[in-house]
C-alpha positions as CSV (number, residue, x, y, z in Angstrom):
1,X,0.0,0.0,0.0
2,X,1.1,3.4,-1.1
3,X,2.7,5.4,2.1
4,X,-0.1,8.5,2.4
5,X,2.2,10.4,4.5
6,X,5.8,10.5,2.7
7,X,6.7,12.9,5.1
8,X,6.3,10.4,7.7
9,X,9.5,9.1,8.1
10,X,11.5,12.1,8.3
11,X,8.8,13.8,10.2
12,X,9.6,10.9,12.7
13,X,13.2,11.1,12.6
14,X,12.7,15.2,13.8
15,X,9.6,14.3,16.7
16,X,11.3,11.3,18.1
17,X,14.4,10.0,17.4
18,X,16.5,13.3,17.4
19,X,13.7,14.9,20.2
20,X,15.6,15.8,23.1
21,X,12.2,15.9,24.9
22,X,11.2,12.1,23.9
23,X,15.1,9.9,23.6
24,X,18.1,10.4,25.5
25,X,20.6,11.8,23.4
26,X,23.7,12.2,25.6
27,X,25.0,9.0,23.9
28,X,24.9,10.1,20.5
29,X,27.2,8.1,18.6
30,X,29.3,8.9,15.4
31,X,27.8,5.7,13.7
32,X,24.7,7.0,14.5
33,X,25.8,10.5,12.9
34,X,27.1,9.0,10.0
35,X,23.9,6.7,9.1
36,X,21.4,9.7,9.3
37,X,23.4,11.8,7.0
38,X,23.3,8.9,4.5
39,X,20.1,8.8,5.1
40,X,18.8,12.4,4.4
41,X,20.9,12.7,1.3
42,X,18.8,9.8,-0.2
43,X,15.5,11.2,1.0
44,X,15.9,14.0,-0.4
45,X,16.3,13.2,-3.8
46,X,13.4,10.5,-3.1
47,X,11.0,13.3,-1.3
48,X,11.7,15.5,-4.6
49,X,11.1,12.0,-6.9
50,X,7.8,11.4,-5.2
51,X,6.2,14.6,-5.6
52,X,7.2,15.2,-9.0
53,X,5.2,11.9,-9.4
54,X,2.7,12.9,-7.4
55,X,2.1,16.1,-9.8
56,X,2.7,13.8,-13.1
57,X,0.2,11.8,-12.4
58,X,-2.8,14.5,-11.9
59,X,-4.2,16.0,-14.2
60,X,-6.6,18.3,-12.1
61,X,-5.2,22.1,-11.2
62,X,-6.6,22.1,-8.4
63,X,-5.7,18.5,-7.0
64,X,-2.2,19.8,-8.1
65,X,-2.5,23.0,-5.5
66,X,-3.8,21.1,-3.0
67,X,-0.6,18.1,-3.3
68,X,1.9,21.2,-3.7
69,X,0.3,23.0,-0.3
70,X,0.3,19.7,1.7
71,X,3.9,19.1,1.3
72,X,4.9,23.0,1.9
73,X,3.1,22.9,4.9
74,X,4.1,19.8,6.4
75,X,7.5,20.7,5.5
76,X,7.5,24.4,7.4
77,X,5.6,22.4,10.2
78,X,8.8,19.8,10.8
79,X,11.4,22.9,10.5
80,X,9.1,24.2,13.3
81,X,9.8,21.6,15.5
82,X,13.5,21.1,14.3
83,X,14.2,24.4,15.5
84,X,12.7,24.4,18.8
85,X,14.2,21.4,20.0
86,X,17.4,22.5,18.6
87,X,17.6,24.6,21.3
88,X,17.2,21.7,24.0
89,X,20.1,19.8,22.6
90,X,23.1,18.7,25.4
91,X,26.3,20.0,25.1
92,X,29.3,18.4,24.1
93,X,28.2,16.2,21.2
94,X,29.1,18.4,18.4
95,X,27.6,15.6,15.7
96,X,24.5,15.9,16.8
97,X,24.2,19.7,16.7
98,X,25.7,19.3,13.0
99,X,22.9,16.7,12.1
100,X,20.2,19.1,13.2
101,X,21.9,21.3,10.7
102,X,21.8,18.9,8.0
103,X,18.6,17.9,9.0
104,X,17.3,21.7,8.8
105,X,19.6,22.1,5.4
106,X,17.8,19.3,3.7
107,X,13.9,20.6,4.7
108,X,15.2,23.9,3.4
109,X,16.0,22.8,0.1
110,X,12.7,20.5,0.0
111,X,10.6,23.8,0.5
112,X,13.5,25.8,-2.3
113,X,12.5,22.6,-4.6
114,X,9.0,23.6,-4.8
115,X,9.3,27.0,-4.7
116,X,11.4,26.8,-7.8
117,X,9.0,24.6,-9.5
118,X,5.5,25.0,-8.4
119,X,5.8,28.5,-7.2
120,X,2.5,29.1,-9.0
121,X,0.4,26.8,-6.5
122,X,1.8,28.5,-3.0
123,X,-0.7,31.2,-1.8
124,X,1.5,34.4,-2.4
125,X,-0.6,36.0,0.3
126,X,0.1,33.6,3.0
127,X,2.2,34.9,5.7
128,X,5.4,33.2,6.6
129,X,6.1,31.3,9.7
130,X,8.5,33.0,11.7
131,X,10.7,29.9,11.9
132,X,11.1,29.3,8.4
133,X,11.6,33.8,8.0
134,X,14.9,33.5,10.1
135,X,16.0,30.3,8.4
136,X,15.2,32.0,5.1
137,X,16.6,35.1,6.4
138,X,20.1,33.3,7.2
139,X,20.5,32.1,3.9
140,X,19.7,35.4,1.9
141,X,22.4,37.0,4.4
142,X,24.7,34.7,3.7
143,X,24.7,35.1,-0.7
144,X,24.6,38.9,-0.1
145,X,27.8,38.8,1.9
146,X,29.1,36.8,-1.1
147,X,28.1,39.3,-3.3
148,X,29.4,42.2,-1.3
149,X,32.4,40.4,-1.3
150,X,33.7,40.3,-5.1
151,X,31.7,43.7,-6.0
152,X,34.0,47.0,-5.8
153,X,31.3,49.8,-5.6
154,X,34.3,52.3,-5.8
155,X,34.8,50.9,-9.2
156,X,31.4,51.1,-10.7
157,X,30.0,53.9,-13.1
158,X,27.1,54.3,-11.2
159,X,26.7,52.4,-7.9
160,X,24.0,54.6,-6.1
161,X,21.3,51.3,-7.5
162,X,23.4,49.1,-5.8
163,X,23.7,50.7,-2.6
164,X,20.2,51.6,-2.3
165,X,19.5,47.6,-2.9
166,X,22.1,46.2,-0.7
167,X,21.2,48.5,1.8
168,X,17.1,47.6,1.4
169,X,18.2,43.9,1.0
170,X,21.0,43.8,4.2
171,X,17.6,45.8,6.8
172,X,15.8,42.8,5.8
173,X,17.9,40.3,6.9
174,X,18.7,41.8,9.8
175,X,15.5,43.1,11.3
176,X,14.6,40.8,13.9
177,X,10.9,42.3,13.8
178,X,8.7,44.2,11.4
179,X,6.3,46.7,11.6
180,X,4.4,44.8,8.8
181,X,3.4,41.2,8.2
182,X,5.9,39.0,6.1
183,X,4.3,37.2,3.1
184,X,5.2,35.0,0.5
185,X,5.2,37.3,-2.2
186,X,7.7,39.3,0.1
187,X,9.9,36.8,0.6
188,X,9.6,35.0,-3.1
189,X,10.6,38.8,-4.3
190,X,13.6,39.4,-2.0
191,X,15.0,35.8,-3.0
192,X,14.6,36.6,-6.6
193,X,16.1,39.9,-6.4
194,X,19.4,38.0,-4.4
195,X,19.3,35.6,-7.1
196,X,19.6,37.9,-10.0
197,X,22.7,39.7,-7.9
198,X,24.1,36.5,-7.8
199,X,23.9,35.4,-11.1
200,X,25.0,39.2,-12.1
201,X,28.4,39.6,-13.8
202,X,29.9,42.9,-12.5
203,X,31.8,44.9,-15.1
204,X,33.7,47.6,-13.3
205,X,34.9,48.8,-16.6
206,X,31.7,49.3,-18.2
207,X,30.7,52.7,-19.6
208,X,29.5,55.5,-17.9
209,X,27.4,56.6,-20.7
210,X,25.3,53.4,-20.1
211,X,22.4,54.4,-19.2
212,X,20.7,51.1,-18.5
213,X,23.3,49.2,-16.3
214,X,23.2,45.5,-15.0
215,X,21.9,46.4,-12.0
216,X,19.0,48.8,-13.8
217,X,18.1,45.8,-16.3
218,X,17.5,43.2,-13.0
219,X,15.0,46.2,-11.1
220,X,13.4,47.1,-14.1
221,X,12.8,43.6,-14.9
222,X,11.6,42.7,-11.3
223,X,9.4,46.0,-11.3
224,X,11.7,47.2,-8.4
225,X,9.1,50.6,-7.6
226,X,11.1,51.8,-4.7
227,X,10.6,55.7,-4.6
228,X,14.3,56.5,-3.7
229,X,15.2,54.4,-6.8
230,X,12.7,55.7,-9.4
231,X,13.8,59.5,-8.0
232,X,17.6,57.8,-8.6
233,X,17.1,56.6,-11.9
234,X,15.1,60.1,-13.5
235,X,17.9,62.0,-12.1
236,X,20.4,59.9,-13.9
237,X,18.6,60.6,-17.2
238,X,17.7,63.6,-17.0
239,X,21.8,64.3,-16.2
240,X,22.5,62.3,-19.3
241,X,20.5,65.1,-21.1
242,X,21.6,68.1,-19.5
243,X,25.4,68.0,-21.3
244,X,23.7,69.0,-24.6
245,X,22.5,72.0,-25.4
246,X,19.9,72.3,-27.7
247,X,16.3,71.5,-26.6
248,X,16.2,69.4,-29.8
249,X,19.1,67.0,-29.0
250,X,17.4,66.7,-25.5
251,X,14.4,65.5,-26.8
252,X,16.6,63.0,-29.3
253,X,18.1,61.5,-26.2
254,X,15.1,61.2,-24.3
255,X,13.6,59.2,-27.2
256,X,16.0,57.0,-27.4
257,X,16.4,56.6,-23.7
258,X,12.9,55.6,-23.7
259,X,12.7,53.4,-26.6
260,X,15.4,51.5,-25.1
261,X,13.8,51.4,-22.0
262,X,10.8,50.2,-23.4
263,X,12.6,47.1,-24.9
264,X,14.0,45.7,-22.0
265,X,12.8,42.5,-20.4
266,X,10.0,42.4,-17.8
267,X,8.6,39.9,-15.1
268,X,4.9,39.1,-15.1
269,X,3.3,39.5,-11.5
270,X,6.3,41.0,-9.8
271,X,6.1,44.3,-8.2
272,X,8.2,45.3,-4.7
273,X,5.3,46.9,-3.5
274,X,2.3,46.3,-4.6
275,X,0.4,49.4,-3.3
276,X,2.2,51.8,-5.0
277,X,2.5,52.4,-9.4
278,X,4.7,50.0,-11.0
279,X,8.0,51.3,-12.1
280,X,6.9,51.5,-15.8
281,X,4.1,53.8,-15.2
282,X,5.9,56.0,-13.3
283,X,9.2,56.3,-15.5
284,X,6.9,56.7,-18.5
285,X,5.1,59.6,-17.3
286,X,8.6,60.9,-16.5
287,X,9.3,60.7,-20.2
288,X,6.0,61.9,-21.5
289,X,6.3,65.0,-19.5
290,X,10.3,65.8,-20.2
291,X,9.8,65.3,-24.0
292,X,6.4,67.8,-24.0
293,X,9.3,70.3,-22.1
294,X,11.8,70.4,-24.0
295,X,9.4,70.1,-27.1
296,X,7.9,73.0,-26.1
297,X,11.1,74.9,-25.4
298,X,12.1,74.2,-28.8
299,X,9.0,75.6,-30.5
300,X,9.2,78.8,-28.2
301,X,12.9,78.9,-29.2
302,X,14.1,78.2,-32.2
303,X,14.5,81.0,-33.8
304,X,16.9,82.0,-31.1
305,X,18.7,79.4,-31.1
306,X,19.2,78.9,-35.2
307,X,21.1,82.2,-34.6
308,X,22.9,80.8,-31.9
309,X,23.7,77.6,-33.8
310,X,24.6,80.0,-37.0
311,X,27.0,82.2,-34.8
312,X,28.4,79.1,-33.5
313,X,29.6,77.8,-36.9
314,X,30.7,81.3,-37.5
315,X,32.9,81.0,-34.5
316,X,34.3,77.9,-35.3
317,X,35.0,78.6,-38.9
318,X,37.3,81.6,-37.1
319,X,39.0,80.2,-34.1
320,X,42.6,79.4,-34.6
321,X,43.0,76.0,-33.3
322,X,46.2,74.1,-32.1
323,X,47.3,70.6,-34.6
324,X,47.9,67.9,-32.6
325,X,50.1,64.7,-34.3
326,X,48.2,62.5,-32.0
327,X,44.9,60.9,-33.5
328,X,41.5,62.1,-31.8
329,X,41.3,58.5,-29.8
330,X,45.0,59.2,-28.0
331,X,44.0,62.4,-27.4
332,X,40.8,61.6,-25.4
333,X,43.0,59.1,-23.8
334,X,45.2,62.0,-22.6
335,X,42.3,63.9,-21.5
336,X,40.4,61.3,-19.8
337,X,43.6,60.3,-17.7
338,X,44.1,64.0,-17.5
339,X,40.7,64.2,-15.4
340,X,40.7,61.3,-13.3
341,X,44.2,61.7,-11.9
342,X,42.6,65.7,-11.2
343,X,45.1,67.0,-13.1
344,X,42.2,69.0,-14.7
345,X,39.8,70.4,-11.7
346,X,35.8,70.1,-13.6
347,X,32.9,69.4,-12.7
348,X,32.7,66.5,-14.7
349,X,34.6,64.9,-17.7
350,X,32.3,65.7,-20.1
351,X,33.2,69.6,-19.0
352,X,37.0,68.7,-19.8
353,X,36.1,67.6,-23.4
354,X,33.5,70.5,-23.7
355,X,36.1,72.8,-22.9
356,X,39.0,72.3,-24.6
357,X,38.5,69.7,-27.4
358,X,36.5,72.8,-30.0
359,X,40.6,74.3,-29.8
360,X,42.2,71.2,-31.2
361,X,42.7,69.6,-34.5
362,X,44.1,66.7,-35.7
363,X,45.9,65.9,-39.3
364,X,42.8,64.1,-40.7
365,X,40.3,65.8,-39.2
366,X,39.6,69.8,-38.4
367,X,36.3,69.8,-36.3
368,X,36.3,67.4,-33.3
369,X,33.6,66.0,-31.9
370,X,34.0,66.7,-27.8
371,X,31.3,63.9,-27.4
372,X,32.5,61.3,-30.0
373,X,35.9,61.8,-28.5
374,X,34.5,61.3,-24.7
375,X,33.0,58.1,-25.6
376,X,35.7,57.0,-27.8
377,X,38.1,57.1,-24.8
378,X,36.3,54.4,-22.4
379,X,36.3,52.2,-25.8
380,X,40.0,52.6,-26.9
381,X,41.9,50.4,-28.5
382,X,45.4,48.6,-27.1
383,X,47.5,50.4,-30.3
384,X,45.7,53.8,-29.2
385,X,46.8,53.1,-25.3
386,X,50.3,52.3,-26.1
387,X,50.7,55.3,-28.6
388,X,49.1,58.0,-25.4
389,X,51.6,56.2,-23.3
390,X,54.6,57.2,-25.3
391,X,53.7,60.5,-26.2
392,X,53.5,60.6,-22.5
393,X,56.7,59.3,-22.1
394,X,58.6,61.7,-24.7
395,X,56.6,65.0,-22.6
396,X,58.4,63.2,-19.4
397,X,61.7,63.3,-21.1
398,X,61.6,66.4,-22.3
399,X,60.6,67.6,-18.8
400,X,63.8,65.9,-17.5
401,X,66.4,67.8,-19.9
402,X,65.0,71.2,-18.4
């Protein structure tokens, strides 16, 4: 006959055998240790076999829900009482504290094997047992350390996203209590945002004229509609758009800033919180009212600034500029090293090419792009690099001989 309970015999091993309350564990032997860590490694591959089974062979949704729910349950119920009688355990016997470990190691990946595949049947609503919050709590702690650990936020373009997500993220793990109730959907959404960090590959040399970064793609696609992010992320943009001038290059930008927003990858039914706007409503409004702006400015403007443009060209056509032997690339090498060792004192880096690039030329080309060569210098190539280098090199010399 077909066991009705699988549970049972691991359920048994956690109420009586390893119950402090119920069998005298002071003698606790390392045989002993050693046959019940054989023995939970095979049932948990044959817990996992049996409900996969279980599932297989129903074809009703709901019978399916109700199997999926039973095991949960029964699974958060033994954890339960794994974790109170861990508590009662004597000392000196450290293989039978490390068994309870395993024991509560193997439950936990029981309840992470049908989260991952029958999320879709646990009541998202449901609010977690406190037990299995700290044990779940633990573990997220744990991967963000990990992640802390090979991430240099010094290094990064833009790290404000990934402070204001550790910094959410590490509050949760450590709040012992909450001034809310913890649900399923909470939790679910926390692990999946840990999980995306985790599987993240952090490019520290990545461009700062990205404006849709690693860490922007995973909260986007996760509907991440924290206020202090959304305020972080329009501020970004609308800096992106502030270094040109004209109203009609602005509204270029923002076009294509939202275009590419629009095409990025999105999550169905996640949202952080789900009483406030998702994160595309809000960013879209954002974009819907700065294009109208600047649209508008250009229609108030324009024949101001065709003069502008016109005496701009003038301008250049006039202004004596200096002939470098370098090409435009080693140049914005030179400049970009130039700002970051704060040899040049800006505001920013695009200032330094703003500034001085319009009073340079180079032997193939006249006008220089200030942006073009910005970009060009966090894309450079090795032959470029080594060419700076010794230009570098033969100003060093030179300084030297003085």
């Amino acid at each position: 006959m077909q066991n009705s309970y699988p549970l049972e015999s691991i359920d048994l091993l956690a109420t009586i055998t390893l119950n402090p309350n119920v069998e005298d564990l002071r003698t606790f032997s390392l045989e002993q240790y050693e046959d019940i860590v054989k023995y939970l490694r095979e049932e948990r591959s044959r817990l996992q076999s049996v409900i996969k089974r279980q599932v297989f062979a129903t074809n009703s949704t709901k019978e399916v829900e109700a199997i999926i729910r039973k095991y949960y349950s029964a699974t958060i119920n033994i954890i339960d009482t794994v974790f109170a009688n861990k508590s009662k355990l004597p000392d000196g016997n450290p293989e039978l504290h490390k068994i309870y470990e395993d024991l509560l190691h193997v439950l936990g990946d029981l309840l992470a094997f049908i989260e991952n595949r029958f999320a879709k049947f646990l009541s998202q609503e449901e609010k977690v047992a406190l037990t299995y919050l700290f044990i779940s709590k633990q573990r997220l702690k744990q991967k963000l350390e990990h992640f802390q650990m090979r991430i240099d936020f010094n290094q990064l373009p833009y790290k404000a996203p990934y402070q204001l997500l550790i910094k959410r993220l590490n509050r949760f793990t450590r709040l012992k209590e909450f001034d809310f109730e913890i649900t399923f959907r909470t939790l679910f959404y926390k692990r999946e945002l840990v999980k995306g960090l985790e599987s993240m590959e952090i490019d520290n040399n990545q461009l700062s004229e990205v404006i849709f970064t690693q860490i922007d793609k995973l909260l986007i696609y996760l509907n991440y509609n924290s206020k202090s992010y959304i305020d972080e992320l329009t501020l970004r943009l609308y800096d992106q758009i502030s270094s040109f001038e004209s109203s009609k290059k602005k509204v270029e930008r923002l076009c294509y800033f939202r275009k590419t927003f629009r095409q990025l990858h999105r999550k169905p039914g996640f949202i952080l919180n789900p009483n406030y706007h998702d994160l595309d409503v809000v960013i879209e409004k954002w974009f819907e009212e700065e294009i109208s702006y600047w649209e508008k400015q250009i229609s108030f403007g324009m024949d101001l600034e065709d003069t502008l443009d016109a005496a701009k060209k003038k301008d250049s056509e006039s202004m004596q500029k200096i002939l470098c032997s370098l090409s435009a690339d080693q140049v914005a090498l030179i400049l970009r090293g130039a700002d970051e060792a704060r040899i040049f004192v800006a505001n920013s880096i695009t200032e330094v090419f703003r500034t001085v690039v319009p009073y340079l030329s180079t032997p193939h080309r006249k006008d220089l792009s200030y942006e073009s060569m910005r970009t060009k210098s966090y894309v450079a190539e090795d032959r470029d690099k080594q060419l700076a280098i010794e230009a570098l090199h033969k100003i060093a010399k030179r300084i030297e001989s003085y």
